[in-house]
C-alpha positions, 0 to 999 in steps of 0.5 A: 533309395525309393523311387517313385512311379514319377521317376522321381528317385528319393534318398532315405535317411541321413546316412543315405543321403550323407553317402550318395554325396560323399560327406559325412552325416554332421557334414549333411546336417550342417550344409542342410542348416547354415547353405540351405541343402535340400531335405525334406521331412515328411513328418513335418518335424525338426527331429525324424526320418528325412528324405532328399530328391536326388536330382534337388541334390545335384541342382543344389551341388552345382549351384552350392558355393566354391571357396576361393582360401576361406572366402566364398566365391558365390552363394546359391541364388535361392539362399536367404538369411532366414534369421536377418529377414525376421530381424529385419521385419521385426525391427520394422515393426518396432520402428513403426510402432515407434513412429505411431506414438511418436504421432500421438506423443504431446510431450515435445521431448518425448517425441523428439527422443521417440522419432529419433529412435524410428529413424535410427532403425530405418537407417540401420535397416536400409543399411543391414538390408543391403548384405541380407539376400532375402526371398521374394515375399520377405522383400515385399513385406520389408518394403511395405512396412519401410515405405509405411515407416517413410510416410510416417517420419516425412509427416514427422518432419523428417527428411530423406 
């Protein structure tokens, strides 16, 4: 364990911070991937020395989720779905790609088949993003690109 002059008290290594609670070193590498633990890696890479504030560590235990059988009970507040978010902008970004040949398109049934297509993806994403816990700037993102994606199919005649 360092400490620094701020106090503040860092564990050093998997094993360190495995033991201090209580768990086994994959058990830590697994909350800190799937439930967000806090571990920070000086060297900014995947691979290497790891380090963890003890007090992170404790605010993450209390607010970390119980299990109710197999089910979780609550899932800590600043957990995001890393992966759903970038799915979801990504299939933003499609869809409004999407909707711009559609605005382009002469071909009648080209661009029915283009605007369907933009539309299916609005809706599946309005539907998706309601399970999704995202962070503050990836809700921005998502908004401004549906509300962009919305403009876009209005002027296609779509309805909502």
């Amino acid at each position: 364990m360092v400490t620094l002059r701020s106090g503040t008290q860092y564990l050093t290594g998997w094993k360190e911070i495995a033991n201090y609670l209580g768990k086994g070193v994959r058990t830590v590498q697994r909350l800190e991937r799937d439930l967000g633990l806090p571990i920070h890696r000086p060297n900014r890479k995947s691979a290497g020395s790891v380090i963890a504030a003890k007090k992170e560590l404790d605010d993450w235990v209390k607010a970390s989720p119980t299990r109710v059988g197999s089910m979780l009970k609550h899932w800590p507040t600043e957990q995001t779905n890393k992966v759903g978010a970038q799915f979801l902008r990504i299939d933003s970004e499609l869809a409004l790609t999407f909707s711009t040949i559609a605005l382009g398109e002469r071909d009648e049934g080209r661009r029915k088949r283009t605007v369907k297509a933009a539309r299916r993806a609005y809706d599946a994403i309005m539907r998706l993003r309601k399970k999704i816990l995202l962070a503050d700037a990836e809700r921005n993102k998502l908004d401004a690109n549906l509300q962009m994606l919305k403009n876009e199919l209005q002027r296609l005649g779509q309805s909502f």
